[in-house]
N, C-alpha and C positions, 0 to 999 in steps of 0.2 A: 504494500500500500504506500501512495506518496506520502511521505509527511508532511502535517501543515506546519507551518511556519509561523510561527505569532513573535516576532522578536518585539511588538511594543507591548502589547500586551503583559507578557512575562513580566515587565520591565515597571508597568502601570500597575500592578497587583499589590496591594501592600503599601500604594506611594502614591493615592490619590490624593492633589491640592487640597489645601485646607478650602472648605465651603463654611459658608454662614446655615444657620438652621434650614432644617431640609421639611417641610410642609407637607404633613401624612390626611390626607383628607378624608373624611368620613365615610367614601365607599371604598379607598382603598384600608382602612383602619379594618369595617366588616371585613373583607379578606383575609386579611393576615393577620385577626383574633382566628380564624377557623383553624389556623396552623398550629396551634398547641394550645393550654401542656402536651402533654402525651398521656393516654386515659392508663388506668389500673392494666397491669397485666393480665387477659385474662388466661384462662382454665381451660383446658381441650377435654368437652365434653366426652370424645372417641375416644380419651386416654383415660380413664380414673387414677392412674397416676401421676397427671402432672403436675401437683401441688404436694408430691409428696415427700419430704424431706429422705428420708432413706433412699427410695427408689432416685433421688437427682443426685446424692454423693456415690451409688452404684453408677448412673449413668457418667458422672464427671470420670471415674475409677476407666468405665469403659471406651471414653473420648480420646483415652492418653494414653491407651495402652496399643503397643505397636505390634504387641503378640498375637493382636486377632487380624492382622496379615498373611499372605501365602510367605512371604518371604520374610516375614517381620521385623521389618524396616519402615512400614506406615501404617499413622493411626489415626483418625479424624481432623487433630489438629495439626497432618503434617501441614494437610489442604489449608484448615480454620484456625492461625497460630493468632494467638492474643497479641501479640507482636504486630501485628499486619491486618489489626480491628478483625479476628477471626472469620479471616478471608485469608490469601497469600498476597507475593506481589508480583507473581508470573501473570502472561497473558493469559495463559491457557494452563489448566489445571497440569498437576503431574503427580501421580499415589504410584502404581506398580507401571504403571505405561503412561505413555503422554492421553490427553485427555483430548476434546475436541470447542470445551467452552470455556471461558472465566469462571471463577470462585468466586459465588457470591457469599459476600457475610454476612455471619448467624447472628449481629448484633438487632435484637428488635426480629428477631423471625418471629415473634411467638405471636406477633400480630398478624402476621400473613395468613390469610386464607389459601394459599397457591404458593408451595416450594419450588426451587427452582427456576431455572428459566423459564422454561417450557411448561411450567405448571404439572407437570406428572403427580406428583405426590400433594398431598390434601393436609396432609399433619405434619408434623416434625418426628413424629414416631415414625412414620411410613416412612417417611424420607430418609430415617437415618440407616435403613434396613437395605435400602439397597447398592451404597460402594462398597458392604460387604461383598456381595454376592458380585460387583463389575470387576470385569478380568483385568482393566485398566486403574482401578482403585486399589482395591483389598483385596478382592479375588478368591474368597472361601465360599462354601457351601454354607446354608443355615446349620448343619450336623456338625461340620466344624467348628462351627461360632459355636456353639452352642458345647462341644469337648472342651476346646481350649479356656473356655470359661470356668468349665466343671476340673480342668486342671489347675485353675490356678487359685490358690487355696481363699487368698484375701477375695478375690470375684464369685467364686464357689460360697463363699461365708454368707457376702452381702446378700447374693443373688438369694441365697434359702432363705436369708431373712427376712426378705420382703415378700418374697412369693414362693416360696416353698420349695420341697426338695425337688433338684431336678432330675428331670426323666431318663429312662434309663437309652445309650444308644440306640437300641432298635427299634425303640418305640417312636415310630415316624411324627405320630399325631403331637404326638406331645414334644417332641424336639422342636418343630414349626410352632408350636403354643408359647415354648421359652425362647425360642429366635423372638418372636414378637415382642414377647417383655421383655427383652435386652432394648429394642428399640424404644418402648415405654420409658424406660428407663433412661434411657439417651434425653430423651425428648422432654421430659422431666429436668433434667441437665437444662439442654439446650433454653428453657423457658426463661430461666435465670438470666440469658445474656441481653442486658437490657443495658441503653444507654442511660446518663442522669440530664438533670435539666443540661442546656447550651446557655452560650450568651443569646441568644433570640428567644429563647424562653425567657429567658431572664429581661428583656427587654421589652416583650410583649407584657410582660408584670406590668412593668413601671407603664406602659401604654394603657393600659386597664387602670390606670391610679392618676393616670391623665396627664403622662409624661410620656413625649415619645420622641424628644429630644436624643441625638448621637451618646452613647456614652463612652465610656474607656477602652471594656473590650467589645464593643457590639456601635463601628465607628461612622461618619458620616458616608462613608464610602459602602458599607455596609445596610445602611438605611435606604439609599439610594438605589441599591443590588435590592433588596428587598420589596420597594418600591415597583421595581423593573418585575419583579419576581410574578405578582400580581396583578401585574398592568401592561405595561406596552409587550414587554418579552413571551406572556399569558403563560409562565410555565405549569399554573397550579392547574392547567386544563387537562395535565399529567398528572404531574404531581402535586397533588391534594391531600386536604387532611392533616392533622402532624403527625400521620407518617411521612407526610410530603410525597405521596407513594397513593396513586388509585386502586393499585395491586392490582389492573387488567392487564392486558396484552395488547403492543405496539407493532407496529414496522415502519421504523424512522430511516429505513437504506443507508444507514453508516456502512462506509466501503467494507467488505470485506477483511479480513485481519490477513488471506492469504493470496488476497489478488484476484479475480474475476467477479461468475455471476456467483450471488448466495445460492448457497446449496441445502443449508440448515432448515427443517420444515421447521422448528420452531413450535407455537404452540398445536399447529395438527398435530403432528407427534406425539404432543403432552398429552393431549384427551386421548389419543387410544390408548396409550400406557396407561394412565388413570384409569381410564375403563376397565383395562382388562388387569387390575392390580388387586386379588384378593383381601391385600392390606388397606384398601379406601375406606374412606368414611362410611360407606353402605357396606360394608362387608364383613364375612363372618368373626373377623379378629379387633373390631369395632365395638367402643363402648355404650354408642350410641348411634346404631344401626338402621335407626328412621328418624333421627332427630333434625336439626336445619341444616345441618354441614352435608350430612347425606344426600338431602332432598335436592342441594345445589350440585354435590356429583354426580347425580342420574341424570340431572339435566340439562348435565355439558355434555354435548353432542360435538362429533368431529364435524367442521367445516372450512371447507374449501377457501373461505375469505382468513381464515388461521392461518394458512403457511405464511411462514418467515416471522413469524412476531412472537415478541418477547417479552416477558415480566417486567413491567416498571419499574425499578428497584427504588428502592426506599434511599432518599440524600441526609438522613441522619446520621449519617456514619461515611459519608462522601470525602472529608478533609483526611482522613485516614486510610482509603481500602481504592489507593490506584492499584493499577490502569481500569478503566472504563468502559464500557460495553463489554456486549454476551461472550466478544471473543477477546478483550482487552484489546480492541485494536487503538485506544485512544489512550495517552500516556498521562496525562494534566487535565484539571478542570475549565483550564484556560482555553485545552484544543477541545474540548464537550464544548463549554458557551458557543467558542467558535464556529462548532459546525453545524448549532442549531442554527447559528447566526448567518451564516451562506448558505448553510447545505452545500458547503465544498465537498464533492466529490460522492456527491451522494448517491446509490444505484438507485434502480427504479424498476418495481415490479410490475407496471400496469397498475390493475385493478386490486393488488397486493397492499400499496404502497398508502401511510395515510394522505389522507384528503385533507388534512388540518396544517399540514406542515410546509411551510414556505420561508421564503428569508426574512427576516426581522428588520432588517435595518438601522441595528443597534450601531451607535459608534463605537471607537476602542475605546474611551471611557467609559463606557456604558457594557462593555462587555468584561472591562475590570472590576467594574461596580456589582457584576453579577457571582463572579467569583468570589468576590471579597465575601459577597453574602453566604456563598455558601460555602465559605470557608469555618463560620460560626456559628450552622445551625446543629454541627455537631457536638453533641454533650460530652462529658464524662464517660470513658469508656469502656467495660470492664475490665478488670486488671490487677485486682487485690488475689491475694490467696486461696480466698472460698469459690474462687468462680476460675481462676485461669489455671490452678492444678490441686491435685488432690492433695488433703491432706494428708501427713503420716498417718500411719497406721496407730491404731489406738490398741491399747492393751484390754479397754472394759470390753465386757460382752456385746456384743448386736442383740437386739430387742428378737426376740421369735415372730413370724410371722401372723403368728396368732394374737399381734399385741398391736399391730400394724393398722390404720386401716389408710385409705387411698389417698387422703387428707394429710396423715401424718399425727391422728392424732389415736389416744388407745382405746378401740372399741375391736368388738370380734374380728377376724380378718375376712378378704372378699375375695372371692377366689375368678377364676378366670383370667382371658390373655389380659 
């Protein structure tokens, strides 16, 4: 792919003229109060263990362990390193083989209704179930995942404790029953990685208090990017919400990461995966098998206007998790504004392609101003102890799983995947 070129830009980011107060007027204010806070984390109905405290120190145990690889040398977080806002910073993924898309980060997944790019996977549970099984990830069988667990004494401990003894090798049904709750497990994990307030949440405060004046770190230049954000630039027409993220599917024709036409079906691909993925939301290993999450994967149907388009990704975690797009083909947030802002070099599918998307006619200031902004709507990351690696091993006993329940709190135990 050619590379764009921004040398003012680069240069403007960080080092926009001091301006006199910047004038937020009351339908652009409505706007961009709808961008945060960020609501309560919630709950995955499908899961009953995603609030479960034991079940997310098993799944953290399981995120980092490089033993449930063919070759074990990779573990969840070779891909998802808290270093690199648990995404990586290749273009393109790489576990046991090179991959074929970008790493997207798990920070804030727990809000997605759609993992992925492509949307295949419905939960965080589901989705954590299958780089075991890709030959290019992790590359094991469920049987395997499921031995190498039972061999290893601290995973074996937690795993009975939360959900009971596990099954014996030959017992097919029930090795697929505790594959699944490892993924439970995971996803329980994964729920945790949540960013904290930004300077734009923080800014939007004082705007609700009826100050919406530049501050220290949230600066005129930022105000302005913001501004843009909502109005002339229209990005919330995407990305909306405070996720900043409509979590639907796109096709904005950024070039290729390898040169020609796109080949990637993109979300067609995803609905027949999902469909045909016994782990979905409507399926036997679901906790809630006709509830609302289901009802919305029955009825996603594959269609022909799907190929080539991609998950919105969420910009709360944007200033941390380059490069950019499905393939990383864009290095900086500077060359993103940029190519909203021309659609330099952009391919074009026909009737594929969206209908919304044209040039802006932003200037270089105004596309420094865009960055700046979303250089700060990134919070606090996670990063402490409890969330980016397991702790030591503790000497007290693990609770039985009779003592458990899905909550985390002690009433009878609930059986099931």
């Amino acid at each position: 792919m050619r590379a764009i070129v921004l040398p003012m830009v680069a240069l403007l980011v960080g080092m926009a003229p001091p301006v006199g107060a910047v004038q937020v007027e009351a339908s652009a204010r409505e706007k961009l109060l709808r961008l945060g806070p960020m609501p309560p984390v919630p709950l995955d109905p499908t899961n009953r263990w995603s609030g479960n405290d034991a079940a997310a120190d098993l799944g953290q145990r399981l995120f980092y362990d490089a033993n449930l690889s063919r070759n074990g040398s990779v573990s969840c977080a070779t891909c998802h390193a808290v270093q690199s806002g648990f995404a990586d910073s290749r273009r393109l993924a790489r576990g046991i083989g090179d991959g074929t898309r970008h790493t997207q980060s798990l920070i804030n997944a727990a809000y997605q209704r759609w993992l992925t790019w492509d949307g295949r996977s419905d939960s965080l549970w589901s989705q954590a179930l299958h780089p075991f099984q890709n030959d290019k990830e992790m590359g094991l069988t469920p049987r395997e995942v499921v031995q190498r667990v039972g061999e290893t004494p601290a995973l074996r401990r937690r795993y009975e404790a939360v959900f009971g003894r596990l099954p014996a090798p030959d017992d097919a049904a029930g090795v697929q029953t505790a594959f699944v709750k490892l993924g439970k497990a995971i996803g329980a994990f994964e729920r945790r990685i949540v960013s904290g307030p930004s300077p734009f949440d923080r800014w939007l405060d004082r705007m609700r208090a009826g100050d919406s004046a530049p501050t220290k770190e949230f600066g005129a230049d930022a105000v302005r990017g913001a501004l843009l954000f909502v109005g002339k630039a229209d990005c919330v027409r995407c990305h909306s919400g405070p996720l900043l993220s409509d979590g639907e599917f796109h096709m904005i024709g950024v070039p290729e990461g390898r040169g020609g036409a796109p080949v990637d079906r993109g979300r067609l691909e995803g609905i027949e995966l999902l469909q045909g993925d016994p782990c979905n939301a409507a399926g036997a290993f679901s906790d809630d098998p006709t509830g609302p999450r289901a009802k919305v994967t029955l009825a996603t149907v594959p269609d022909p206007e799907a190929w080539g388009r991609f998950r919105t990704p969420s910009l709360r975690a944007a200033s941390v998790t380059p490069p950019y797009m499905h393939q990383g083909q864009l290095d900086t947030l500077a060359e993103v504004v940029h190519f909203y802002n021309t659609l330099e070099g952009a391919s074009s599918l026909d009737h594929h392609s969206e209908r919304v998307l044209e040039p802006l006619g932003l200037s270089v200031q105004e596309e420094a101003d865009l960055v700046a902004f979303l250089r700060v709507v990134t919070g606090s990351t996670p990063g402490d102890v409890d969330v980016a690696r397991p702790r030591p091993e503790s000497t007290e006993p693990l609770p039985k799983s009779s003592e458990i329940s899905p909550a985390g709190t002690s009433q009878p135990g609930i059986s099931g995947p």
